[in-house]
DRENDO-259037 format. One record per residue (C-alpha): x, y, z; residue number from 1. Coordinates in steps of 0.25 Angstrom, whole numbers, padded with zeros to 4 digits, always signed. Last residue first. Example, Ala and Ser with C-alpha at 12.3 -4.5 7.8 and 13.67 -1.06 7.14 Angstrom:
<lumros>
<lumro u="+0055" v="-0004" w="+0029" pos="2"/>
<lumro u="+0049" v="-0018" w="+0031" pos="1"/>
</lumros>
This chain:
<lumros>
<lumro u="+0134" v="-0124" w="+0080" pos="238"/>
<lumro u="+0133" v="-0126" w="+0095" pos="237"/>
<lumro u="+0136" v="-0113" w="+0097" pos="236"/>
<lumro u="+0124" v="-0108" w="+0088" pos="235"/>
<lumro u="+0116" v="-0118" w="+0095" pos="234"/>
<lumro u="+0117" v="-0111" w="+0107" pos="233"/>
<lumro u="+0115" v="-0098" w="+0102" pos="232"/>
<lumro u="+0100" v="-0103" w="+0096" pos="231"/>
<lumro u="+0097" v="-0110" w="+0110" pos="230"/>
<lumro u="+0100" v="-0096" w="+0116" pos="229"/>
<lumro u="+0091" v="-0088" w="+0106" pos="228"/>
<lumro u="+0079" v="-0087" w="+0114" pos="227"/>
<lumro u="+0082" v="-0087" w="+0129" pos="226"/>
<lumro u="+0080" v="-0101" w="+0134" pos="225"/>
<lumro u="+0070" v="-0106" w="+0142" pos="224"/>
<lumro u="+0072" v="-0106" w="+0159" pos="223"/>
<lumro u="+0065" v="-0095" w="+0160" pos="222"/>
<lumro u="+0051" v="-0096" w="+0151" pos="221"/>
<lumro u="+0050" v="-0107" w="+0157" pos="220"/>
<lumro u="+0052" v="-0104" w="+0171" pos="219"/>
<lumro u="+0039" v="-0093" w="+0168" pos="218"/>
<lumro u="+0031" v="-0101" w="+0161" pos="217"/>
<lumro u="+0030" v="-0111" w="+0172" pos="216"/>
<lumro u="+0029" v="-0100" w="+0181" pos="215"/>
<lumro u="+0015" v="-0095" w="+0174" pos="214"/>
<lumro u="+0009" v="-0110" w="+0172" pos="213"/>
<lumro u="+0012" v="-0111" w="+0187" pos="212"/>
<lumro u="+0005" v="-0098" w="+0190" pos="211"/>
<lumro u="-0006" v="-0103" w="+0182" pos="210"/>
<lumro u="-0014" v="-0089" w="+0175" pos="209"/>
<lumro u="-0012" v="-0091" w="+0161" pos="208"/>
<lumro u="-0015" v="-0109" w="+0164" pos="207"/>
<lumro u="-0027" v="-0104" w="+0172" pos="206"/>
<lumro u="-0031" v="-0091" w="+0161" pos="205"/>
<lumro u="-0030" v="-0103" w="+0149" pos="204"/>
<lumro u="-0036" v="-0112" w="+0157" pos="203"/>
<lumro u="-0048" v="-0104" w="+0158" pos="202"/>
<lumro u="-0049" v="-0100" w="+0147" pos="201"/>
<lumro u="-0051" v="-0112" w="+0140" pos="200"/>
<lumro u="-0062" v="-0119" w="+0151" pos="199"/>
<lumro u="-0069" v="-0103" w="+0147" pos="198"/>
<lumro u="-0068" v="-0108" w="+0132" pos="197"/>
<lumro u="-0074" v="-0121" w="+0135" pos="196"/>
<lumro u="-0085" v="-0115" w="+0143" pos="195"/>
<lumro u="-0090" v="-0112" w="+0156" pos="194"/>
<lumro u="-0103" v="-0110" w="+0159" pos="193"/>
<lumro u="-0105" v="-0120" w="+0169" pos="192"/>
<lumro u="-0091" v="-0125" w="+0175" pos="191"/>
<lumro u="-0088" v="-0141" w="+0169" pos="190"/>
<lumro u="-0078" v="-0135" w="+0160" pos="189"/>
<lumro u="-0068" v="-0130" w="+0172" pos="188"/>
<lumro u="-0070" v="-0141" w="+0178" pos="187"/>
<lumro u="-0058" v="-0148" w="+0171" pos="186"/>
<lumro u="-0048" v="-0135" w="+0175" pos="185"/>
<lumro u="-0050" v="-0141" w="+0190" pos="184"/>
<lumro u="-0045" v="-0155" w="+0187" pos="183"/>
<lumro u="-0052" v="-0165" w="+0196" pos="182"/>
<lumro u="-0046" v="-0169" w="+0207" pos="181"/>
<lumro u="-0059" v="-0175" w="+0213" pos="180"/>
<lumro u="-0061" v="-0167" w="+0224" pos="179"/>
<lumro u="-0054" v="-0152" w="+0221" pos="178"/>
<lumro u="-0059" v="-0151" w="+0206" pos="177"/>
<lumro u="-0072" v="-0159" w="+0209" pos="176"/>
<lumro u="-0075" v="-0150" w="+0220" pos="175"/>
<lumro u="-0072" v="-0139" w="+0213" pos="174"/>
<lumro u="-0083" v="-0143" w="+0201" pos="173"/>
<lumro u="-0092" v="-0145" w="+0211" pos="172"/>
<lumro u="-0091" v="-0132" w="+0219" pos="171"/>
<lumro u="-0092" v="-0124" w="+0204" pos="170"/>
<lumro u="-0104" v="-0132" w="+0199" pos="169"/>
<lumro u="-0110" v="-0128" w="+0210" pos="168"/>
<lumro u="-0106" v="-0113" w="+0211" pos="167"/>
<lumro u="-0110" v="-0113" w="+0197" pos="166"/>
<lumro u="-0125" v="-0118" w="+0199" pos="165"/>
<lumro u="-0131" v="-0127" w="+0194" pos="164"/>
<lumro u="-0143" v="-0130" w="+0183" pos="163"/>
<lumro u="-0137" v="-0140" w="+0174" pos="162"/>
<lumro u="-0133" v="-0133" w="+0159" pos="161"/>
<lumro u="-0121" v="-0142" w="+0158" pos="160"/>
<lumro u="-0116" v="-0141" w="+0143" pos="159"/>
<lumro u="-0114" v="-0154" w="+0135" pos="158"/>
<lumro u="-0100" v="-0157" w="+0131" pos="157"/>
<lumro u="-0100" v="-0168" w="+0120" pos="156"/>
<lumro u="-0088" v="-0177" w="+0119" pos="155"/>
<lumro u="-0073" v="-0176" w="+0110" pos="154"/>
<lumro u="-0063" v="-0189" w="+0114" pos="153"/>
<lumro u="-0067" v="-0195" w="+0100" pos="152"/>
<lumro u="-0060" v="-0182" w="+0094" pos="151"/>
<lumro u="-0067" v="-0182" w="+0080" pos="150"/>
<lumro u="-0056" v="-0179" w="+0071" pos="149"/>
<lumro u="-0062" v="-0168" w="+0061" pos="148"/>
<lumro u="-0067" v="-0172" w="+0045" pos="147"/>
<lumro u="-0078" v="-0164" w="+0046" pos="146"/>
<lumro u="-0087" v="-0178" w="+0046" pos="145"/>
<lumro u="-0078" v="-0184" w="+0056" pos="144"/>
<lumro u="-0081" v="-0172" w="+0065" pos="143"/>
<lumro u="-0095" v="-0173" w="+0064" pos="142"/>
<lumro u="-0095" v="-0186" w="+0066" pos="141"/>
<lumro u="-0089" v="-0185" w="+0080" pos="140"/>
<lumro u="-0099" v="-0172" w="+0082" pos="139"/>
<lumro u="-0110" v="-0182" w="+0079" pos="138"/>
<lumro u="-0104" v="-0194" w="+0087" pos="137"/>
<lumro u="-0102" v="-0185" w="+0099" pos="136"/>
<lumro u="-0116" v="-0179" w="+0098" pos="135"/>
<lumro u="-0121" v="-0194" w="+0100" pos="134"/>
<lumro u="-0111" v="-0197" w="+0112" pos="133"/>
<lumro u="-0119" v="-0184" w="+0118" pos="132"/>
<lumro u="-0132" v="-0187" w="+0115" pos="131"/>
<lumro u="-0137" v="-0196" w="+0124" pos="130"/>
<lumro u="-0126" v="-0193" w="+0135" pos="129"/>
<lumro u="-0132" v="-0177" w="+0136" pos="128"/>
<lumro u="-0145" v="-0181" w="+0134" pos="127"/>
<lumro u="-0144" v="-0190" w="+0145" pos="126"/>
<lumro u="-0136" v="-0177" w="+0153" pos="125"/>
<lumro u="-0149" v="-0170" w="+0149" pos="124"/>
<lumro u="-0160" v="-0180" w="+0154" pos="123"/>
<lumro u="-0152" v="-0179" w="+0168" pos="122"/>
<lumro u="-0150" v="-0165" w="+0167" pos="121"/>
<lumro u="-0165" v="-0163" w="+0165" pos="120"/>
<lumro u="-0168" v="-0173" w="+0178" pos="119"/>
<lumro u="-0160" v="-0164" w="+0186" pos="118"/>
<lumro u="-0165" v="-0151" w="+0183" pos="117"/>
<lumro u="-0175" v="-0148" w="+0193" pos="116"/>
<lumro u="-0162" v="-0153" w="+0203" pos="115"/>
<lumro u="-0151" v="-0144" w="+0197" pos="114"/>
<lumro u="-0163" v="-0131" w="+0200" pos="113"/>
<lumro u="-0165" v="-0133" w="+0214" pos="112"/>
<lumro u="-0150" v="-0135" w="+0215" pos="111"/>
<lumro u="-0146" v="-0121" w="+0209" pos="110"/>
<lumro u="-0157" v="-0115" w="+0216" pos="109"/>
<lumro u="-0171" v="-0112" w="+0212" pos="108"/>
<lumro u="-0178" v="-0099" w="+0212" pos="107"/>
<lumro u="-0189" v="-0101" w="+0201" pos="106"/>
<lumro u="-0196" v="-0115" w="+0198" pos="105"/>
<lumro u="-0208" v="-0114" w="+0190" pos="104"/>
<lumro u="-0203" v="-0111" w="+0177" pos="103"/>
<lumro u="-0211" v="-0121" w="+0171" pos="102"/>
<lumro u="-0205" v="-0126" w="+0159" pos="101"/>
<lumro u="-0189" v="-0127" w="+0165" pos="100"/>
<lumro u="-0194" v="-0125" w="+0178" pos="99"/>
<lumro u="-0199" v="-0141" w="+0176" pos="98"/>
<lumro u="-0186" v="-0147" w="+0174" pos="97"/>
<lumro u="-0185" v="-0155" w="+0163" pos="96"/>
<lumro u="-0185" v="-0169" w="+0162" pos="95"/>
<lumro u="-0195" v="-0172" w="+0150" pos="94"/>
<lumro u="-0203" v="-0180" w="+0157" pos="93"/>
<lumro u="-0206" v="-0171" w="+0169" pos="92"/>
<lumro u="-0205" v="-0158" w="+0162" pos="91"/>
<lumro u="-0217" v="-0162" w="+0153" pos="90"/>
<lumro u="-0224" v="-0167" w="+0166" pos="89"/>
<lumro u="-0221" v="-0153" w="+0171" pos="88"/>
<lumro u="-0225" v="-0148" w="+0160" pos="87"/>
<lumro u="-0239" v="-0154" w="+0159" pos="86"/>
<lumro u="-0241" v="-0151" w="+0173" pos="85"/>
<lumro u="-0238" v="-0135" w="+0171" pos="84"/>
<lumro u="-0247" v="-0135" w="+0158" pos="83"/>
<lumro u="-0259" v="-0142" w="+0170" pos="82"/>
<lumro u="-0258" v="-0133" w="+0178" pos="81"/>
<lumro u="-0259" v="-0120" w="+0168" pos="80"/>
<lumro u="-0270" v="-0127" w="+0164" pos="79"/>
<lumro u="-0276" v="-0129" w="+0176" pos="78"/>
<lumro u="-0275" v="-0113" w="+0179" pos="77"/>
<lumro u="-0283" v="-0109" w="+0167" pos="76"/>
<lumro u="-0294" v="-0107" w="+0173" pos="75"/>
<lumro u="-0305" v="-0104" w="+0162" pos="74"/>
<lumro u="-0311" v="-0089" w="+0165" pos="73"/>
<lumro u="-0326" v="-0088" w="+0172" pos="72"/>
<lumro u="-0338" v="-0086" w="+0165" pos="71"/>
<lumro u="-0344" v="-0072" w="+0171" pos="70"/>
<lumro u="-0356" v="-0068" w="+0176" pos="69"/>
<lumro u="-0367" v="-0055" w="+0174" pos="68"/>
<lumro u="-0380" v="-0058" w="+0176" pos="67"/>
<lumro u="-0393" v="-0050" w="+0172" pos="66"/>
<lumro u="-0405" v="-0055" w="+0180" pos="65"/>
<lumro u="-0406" v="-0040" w="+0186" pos="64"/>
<lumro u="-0409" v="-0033" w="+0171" pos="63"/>
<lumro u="-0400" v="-0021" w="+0169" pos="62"/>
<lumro u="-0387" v="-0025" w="+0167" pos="61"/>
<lumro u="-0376" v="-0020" w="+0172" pos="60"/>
<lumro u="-0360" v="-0023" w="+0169" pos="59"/>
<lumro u="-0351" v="-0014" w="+0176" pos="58"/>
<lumro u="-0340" v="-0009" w="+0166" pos="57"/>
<lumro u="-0323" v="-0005" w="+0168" pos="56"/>
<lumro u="-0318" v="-0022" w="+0169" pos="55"/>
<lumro u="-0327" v="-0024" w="+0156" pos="54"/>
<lumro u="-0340" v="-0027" w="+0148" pos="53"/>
<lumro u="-0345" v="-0018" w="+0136" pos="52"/>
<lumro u="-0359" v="-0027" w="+0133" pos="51"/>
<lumro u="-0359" v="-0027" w="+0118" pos="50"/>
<lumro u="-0368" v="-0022" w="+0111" pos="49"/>
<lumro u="-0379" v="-0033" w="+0104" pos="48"/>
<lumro u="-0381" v="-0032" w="+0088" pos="47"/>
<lumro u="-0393" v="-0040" w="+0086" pos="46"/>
<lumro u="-0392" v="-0052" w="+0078" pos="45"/>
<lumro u="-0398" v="-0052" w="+0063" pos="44"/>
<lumro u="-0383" v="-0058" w="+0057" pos="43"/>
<lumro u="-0378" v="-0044" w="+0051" pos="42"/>
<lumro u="-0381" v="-0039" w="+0064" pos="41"/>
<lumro u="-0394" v="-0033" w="+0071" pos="40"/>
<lumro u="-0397" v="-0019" w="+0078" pos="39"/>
<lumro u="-0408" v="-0016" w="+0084" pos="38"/>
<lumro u="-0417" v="-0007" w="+0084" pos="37"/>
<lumro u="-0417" v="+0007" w="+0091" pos="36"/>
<lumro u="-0420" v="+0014" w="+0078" pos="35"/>
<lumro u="-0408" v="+0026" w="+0077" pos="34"/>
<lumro u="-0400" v="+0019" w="+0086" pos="33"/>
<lumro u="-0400" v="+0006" w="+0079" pos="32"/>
<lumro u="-0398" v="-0004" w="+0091" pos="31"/>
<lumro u="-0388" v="-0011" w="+0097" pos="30"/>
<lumro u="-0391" v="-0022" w="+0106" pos="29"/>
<lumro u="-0390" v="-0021" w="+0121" pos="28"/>
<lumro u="-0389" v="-0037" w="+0128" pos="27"/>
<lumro u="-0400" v="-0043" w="+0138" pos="26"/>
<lumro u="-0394" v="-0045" w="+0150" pos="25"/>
<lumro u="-0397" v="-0060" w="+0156" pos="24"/>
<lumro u="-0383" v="-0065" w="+0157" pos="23"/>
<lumro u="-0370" v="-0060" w="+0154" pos="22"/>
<lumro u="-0357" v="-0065" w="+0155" pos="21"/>
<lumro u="-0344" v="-0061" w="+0158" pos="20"/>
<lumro u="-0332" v="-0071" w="+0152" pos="19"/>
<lumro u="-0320" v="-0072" w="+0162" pos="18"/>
<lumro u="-0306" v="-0076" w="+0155" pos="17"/>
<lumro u="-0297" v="-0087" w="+0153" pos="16"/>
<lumro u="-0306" v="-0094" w="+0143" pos="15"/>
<lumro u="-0304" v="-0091" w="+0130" pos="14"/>
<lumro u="-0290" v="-0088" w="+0128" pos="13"/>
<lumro u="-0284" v="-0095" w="+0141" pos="12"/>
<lumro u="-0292" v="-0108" w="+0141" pos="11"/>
<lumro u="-0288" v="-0109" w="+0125" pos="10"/>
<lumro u="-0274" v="-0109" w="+0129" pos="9"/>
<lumro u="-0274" v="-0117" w="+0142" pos="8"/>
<lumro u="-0281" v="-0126" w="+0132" pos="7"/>
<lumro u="-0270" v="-0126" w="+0122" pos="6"/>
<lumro u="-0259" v="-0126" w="+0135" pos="5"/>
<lumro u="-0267" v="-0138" w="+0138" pos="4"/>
<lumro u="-0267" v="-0145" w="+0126" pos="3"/>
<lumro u="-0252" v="-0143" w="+0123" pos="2"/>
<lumro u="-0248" v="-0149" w="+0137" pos="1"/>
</lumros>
């Protein structure tokens, strides 16, 4: 791939323009114009002028054998073919979806987007098993090292960066709340976005907010004693 984007380079500098030409017109050289005679450069060669070519001038000649052409430009369409093969091959072995280095899928759902992804969320979660018993070690150590207790219950959360969509998740997450038995508060965690400060919050505003909770509070805070009545009672004891 380095070798053609250099040629594509090179091909693009030098060669991706037209190139006039010229045949069988003599050129103008200076001359002195007080003697007529030509005029010669430091190396002995006659000082030709320069024909002024562009988009706004008509190029005449006066001798009818004199030819005007063009070279054309280098296409540079085959290399551009041949970078976009190479990194879908690169793609390929490396298991990453092409959009990702070509940007050539736009508009996609949800879905569309989950199946061009599945072979890197494969290679990722064997990342993710690979290394995450070896990240336990290290933070295991590290712990020692500081002179903290390690919990051995403690495991490495990696964050779930899969394209799909919130309402998705959302659906699934019910189901598995209201199918399997699972308990609601344990999903929380498993919603994208969502932190471990937000899972903290919440259940502080749930448990503020439980009408349960609330009267609990309430018929204990009845039936306890009023302050100073266990103090008179043992007063009387005494």
């Amino acid at each position: 791939m380095k070798i053609t984007i250099y040629s594509w380079s090179i091909s693009q500098t030098f060669g991706s323009f037209k190139v006039c030409t010229i045949s069988g017109m003599a050129p103008e050289f200076r001359r002195d114009p007080d003697s007529g005679e030509i005029l010669y450069d430091a190396n002995g060669r006659p000082q030709v002028i320069p024909i002024q070519a562009d988009a706004s001038r008509f190029l005449v000649a006066p001798d009818a054998d004199t030819k005007f052409s063009q070279l054309d430009e280098t296409p540079l369409a085959g290399f551009l073919d041949a970078i976009e093969l190479a990194t879908k091959h690169l793609a390929a072995l490396s298991q990453t979806p092409p959009h990702y280095l070509l940007g050539s899928m736009v508009n996609l759902s949800a879905e569309a987007l989950a199946a061009a992804e599945s072979a890197l969320s494969r290679a990722v979660d064997e990342y993710k098993h690979a290394m995450g018993e070896s990240w336990e070690l290290v933070l295991f150590l590290c712990a020692t090292v500081v002179g903290a207790q390690p919990d051995p219950r403690a495991e490495v959360l990696w964050k779930d960066a899969e394209s799909r969509s919130l309402a998705q998740t959302v659906d699934a997450l019910g189901k598995a709340v209201t199918m399997l038995n699972v308990p609601a508060r344990a999903m929380w965690s498993r919603i994208p976005g969502v932190t471990a400060r937000d899972v903290e919050e919440w259940a502080q505003i749930q448990e503020a907010d439980d009408p349960g909770l609330r009267m609990a509070d309430a018929m204990a805070s009845a039936v306890a004693p009023a302050p100073g009545t266990e103090r008179l009672a043992g007063g009387d004891g005494d």
